[in-house]
Steps between C-alpha positions, in 0.01 A plus 500: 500500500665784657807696302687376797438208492542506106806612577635246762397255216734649254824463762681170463280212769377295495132556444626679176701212331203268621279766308695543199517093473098550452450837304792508301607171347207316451528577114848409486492231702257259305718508203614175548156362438526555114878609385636159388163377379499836287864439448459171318156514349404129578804417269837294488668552827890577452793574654568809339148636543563382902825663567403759267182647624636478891760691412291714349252512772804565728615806367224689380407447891862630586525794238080577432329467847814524717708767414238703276230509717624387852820687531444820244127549429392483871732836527196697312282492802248789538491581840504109529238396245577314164404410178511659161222785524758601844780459297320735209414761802841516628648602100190686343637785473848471307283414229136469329535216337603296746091459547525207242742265643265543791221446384614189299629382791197545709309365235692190433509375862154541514460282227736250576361536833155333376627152393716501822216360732386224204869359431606466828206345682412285153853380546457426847145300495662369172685236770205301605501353117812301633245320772180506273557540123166595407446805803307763355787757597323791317154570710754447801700846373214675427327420802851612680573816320127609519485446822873741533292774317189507717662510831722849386208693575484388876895619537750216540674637807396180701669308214784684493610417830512118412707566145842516657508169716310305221829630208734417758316160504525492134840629461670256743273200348641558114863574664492180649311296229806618271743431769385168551550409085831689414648150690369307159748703294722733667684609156219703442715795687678497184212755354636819737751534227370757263653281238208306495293769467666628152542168367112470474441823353771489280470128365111397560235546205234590680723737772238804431181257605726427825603889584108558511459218767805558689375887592215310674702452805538914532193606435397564873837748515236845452284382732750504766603881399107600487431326882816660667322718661314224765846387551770708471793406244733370836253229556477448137856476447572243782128268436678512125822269626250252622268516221752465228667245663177273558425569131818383405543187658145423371594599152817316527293141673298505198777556258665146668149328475530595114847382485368159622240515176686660232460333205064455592226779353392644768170567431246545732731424800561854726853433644431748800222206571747182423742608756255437798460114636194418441331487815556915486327548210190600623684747747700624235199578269303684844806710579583603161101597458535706814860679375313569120178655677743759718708540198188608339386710784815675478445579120146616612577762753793610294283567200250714777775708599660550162129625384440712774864650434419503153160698563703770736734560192250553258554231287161287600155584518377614791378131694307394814783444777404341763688439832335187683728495804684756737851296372707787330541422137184257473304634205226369284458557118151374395525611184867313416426227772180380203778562223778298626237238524327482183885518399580176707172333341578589153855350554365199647232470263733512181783333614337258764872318595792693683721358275314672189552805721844471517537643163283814569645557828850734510456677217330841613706505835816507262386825392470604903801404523640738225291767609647477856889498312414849365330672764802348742785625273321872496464473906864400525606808320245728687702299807854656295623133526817492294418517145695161406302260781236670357527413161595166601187400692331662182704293253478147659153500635409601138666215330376256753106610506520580062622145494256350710246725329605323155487140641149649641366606146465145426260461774243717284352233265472262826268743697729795551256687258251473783700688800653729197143584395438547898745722551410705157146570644647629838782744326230609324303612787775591665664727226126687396441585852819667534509630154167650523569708785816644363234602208253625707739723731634667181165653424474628917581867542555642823474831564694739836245463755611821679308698226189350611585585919270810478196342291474207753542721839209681343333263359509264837297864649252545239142443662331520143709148403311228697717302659586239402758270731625669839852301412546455096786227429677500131727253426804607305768358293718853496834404643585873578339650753394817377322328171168305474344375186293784287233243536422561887502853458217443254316296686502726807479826307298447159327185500277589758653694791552293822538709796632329789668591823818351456661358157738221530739374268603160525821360348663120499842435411570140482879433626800354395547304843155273604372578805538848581181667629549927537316802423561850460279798585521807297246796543482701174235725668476440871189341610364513136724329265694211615713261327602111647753326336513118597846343447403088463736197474382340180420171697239751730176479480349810337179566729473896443152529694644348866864687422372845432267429811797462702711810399160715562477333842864573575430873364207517673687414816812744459231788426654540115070501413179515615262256342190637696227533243387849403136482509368620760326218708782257465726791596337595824526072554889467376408233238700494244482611134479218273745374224433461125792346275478585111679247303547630122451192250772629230387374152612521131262557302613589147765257427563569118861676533658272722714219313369181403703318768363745765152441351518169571640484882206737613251292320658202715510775827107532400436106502702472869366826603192282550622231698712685715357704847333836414715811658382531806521124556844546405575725760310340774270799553142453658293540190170674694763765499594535132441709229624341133498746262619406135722727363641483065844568514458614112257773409438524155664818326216741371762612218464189332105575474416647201083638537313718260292799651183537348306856504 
């Protein structure tokens, strides 16, 4: 897709509310397949619990997913993109730990993201039981959600085109199905009064149990932040008036159809299926099947982009990403793409129903949720919103996710443990990565490069060095210009002289903003030592090799260098000199003064170190044309050494 045409999308049409019907609400929007039936537990149906829980369900719609992410979080766009590692790019830099709410965050969805795909298309198949008691629903989600997990790889742009008409389908169907009940008990407006709503909390025993089910029906509300940037927030904002009201009147046709059995257990009965006549049925179950497997999608590619975001910022190992279509934003993860679905299987595998889900579903999101709050309140002040709306939004949004985050503590006995033990592994990873290369660059010195000019003009002319790269290509982490790491002067210098026609220093500085793509030339020594430094939108893809090709090209071209090899034969021809990038492996090797805590995240950094893509892989760079050369950022100090002379 072209940024134009990107760009059209993200204008109110159309095309972009039918795509943000598709992309952005699929999670949201199957809610109503499990919120009652997590609501009431296969228990006593009652009034209270009815009016209750809708008018719970009713505002934390309002007050969580309207005004907290519709109207105010959609504000912290990054040059249009969304989602919490965008949000953490955006406010990085008022302070350093603000890397933890992000990375919980990050981490949480993730995690929550995993049992998204087996509760909502368990709950969905779930409905043929009403037909055929004894269907063997389980093989039928597996078969579903395996099926979800192999086609990724092939690119789901084809798909995509089809997910808009099929949620307007499923929106207007459960509008209309809720419609066609409220007739049976019209009273049940009643619950809009927040009255309701604190009666139940205030007054019911097992109010907590109920907070943790009622967040269910918000849990799609980061989703929609981290997929604004397919959309655009206008066509979020207006697809949101339709989508809120369908869910209501759906929510609100199965509270009447509960009014008309209060008094019954409910059991095994779904009311989102005992609304529909039964000659529906079997529609109902195929079009809710269809809205869980886009929901799920959804969660997929959102979980690709956050990793790919995640990898840019340095807080994931460096992963295989794959793009499997020219459609801007399509990206493949192979790596998380097998995770999420040994996830989904373990999920399935342990808990087997959706409505043993229920209870491990919500609670890691919560902390999303909170972790959003925080990094929202910091951007509004960055923003020099007045101080008091400030601490307002901080103040109520607190109280309402700590709250939900207590009635979601109960969830842990029930299977929260599982997505909390999830979500522990990924912080983990998340956290050492980081942490480890905070550790590492505090053992980097960098030294002025300009005292080296006259060793490297020379040194580039010596005939008794053998030559050893016509174009020699560092990379370097020095920020300022004039400075490179003591270890490249080493390597060119001491370890064993490289003489080469040109040096190059290559720098990447990851962006705030996502998708800028500049470079600036700098020549230290003209024609001898040159210095690139790439300026890359954190959501860019990090291909040094083909980038660094271009900028010679373009130098080539304005006659800032002359790449014609120096020896003589492929001189008198005008073939050029060829290119040789050195990638310095930096390692620790003496790790006995560091603190135990420090200890311990590089010996995780050492584990992941081997999963993750090697340097150069990293980079994207042609590996024919590599040199890896291990370099200890700790030399032992000979002072320590005590040695006896003998005579």
């Amino acid at each position: 897709m072209s940024t134009d045409h990107k760009h059209n999308l993200q204008k109110l049409s159309a095309a972009g509310l039918l795509i943000s019907l598709g992309i952005i609400f699929g999670d949201i929007g199957t809610s109503p397949l499990y919120v009652f039936k997590a609501i009431f537990n296969k228990g006593e149906i009652t009034e209270m619990v009815i009016f209750g829980g809708l008018s719970c369900i009713f505002w934390t719609l309002t007050l969580q997913t309207t005004v907290k992410y519709v109207l105010i979080t959609l504000n912290a766009d990054n040059k249009g993109e969304g989602g919490i590692l965008s949000l953490f790019s955006l406010v990085r830099k008022r302070a350093k730990w603000l890397i933890i709410p992000a990375i919980i965050g990050a981490s949480t969805l993730l995690a929550d993201g995993m049992i998204t795909p087996a509760i909502t298309i368990s709950s969905a198949v779930e409905g043929l039981a009403i037909k055929t008691p004894n269907f063997p629903t389980i093989p039928v989600v597996v078969l579903i959600i395996s099926l979800l997990f192999i086609i990724q790889r092939f690119g789901t742009n084809i798909v995509g085109r089809v997910f808009g008409p099929l949620m307007f389908i499923w929106f207007s169907t459960i509008g209309i199905l809720g419609m066609s009940y409220l007739g049976h008990s019209p009273e049940i407006w009643k619950a809009l009064n927040p009255y309701y709503a604190v009666q139940l909390l205030a007054n019911y025993p097992n109010a907590w149990f109920i907070v943790g089910a009622i967040f269910l029906c918000t849990t799609g509300a980061e989703a929609l932040y981290s997929d604004m940037g397919h959309c655009g927030k206008s066509n979020i904002r207006i697809s949101w008036i339709f989508v809120k009201l369908m869910l209501i009147f759906n929510y609100f046709g199965q509270g009447a159809w509960l009014l008309e059995h209060q008094g019954t257990i409910l059991g095994e009965v779904n009311p989102f299926y005992a609304i529909m006549p039964d000659w529906f049925v079997i529609w109902g179950v195929t079009i809710a099947t269809m809205a869980a497997v886009i929901a799920s999608q959804a969660m997929i590619s959102g979980s690709f982009t956050l990793i790919a975001e995640a990898v840019r910022l340095n807080i994931w190992p460096k992963v295989a990403i794959r793009y499997p279509s020219d459609h801007k934003g399509q990206i493949y993860v192979p790596s998380v793409n097998l995770i999420l679905y040994l996830g989904c299987m373990l999920i399935i595998l342990i808990f087997r129903e959706s409505s043993n889900m229920e209870a491990a579903y919500g609670l890691a999101i919560n902390l999303t949720f909170l972790a959003t709050t925080i990094l929202m309140t910091v951007f509004m002040l960055r923003k020099r919103i007045n101080i008091i709306l400030v601490g307002l939004f901080a103040l109520v949004y607190s109280i309402i996710e700590v709250t939900f985050l207590i009635g979601n503590i109960s969830k842990i006995a029930h299977g929260g443990w599982l997505t909390l033990l999830l979500a522990i592994a990924l912080f983990i990873v998340m956290f050492s990565w980081f942490g480890a290369r905070k550790i590492k660059n505090r053992f980097v010195k960098f030294v002025d490069v300009r005292d080296y000019y006259p060793i490297l003009s020379e040194l580039s002319e010596d005939k008794t060095v053998p030559l050893f790269s016509s174009h020699l290509v560092y990379l370097t982490s020095a920020n300022n210009v004039h400075e490179v790491e003591s270890k490249i002067t080493y390597s060119i210098i001491n370890k064993k002289p490289k003489r080469a026609d040109v040096y190059w220093l290559a720098h990447v500085d990851v962006m705030d903003n996502p998708h800028t793509r500049e470079y600036k030339v700098t020549q230290l020594v003209p024609g001898k030592v040159i210095r690139i430094d790439f300026h890359l939108g954190f959501r860019e893809e990090q291909k040094i090799s083909l980038l660094f090709r271009k900028v010679v090209e373009d130098m080539v071209k304005n006659g800032e260098i002359d790449i014609t090899s120096n020896y003589d034969t492929l001189k008198k021809y005008n073939i050029p000199g060829d290119f040789n990038f050195v990638v310095l492996e930096k390692v620790i090797s003496k790790t006995h003064f560091l603190k135990m805590n420090e200890k311990i995240i590089l010996e995780i950094y050492k584990i992941l170190k081997k999963f993750s893509l090697s340097e150069e892989k990293g980079f994207g760079l042609d590996s024919s044309f590599v040199t890896l050369e291990r370099v200890p950022l700790t030399i032992p100090n000979t002072e320590e050494v005590k040695l006896k002379r003998l005579d």
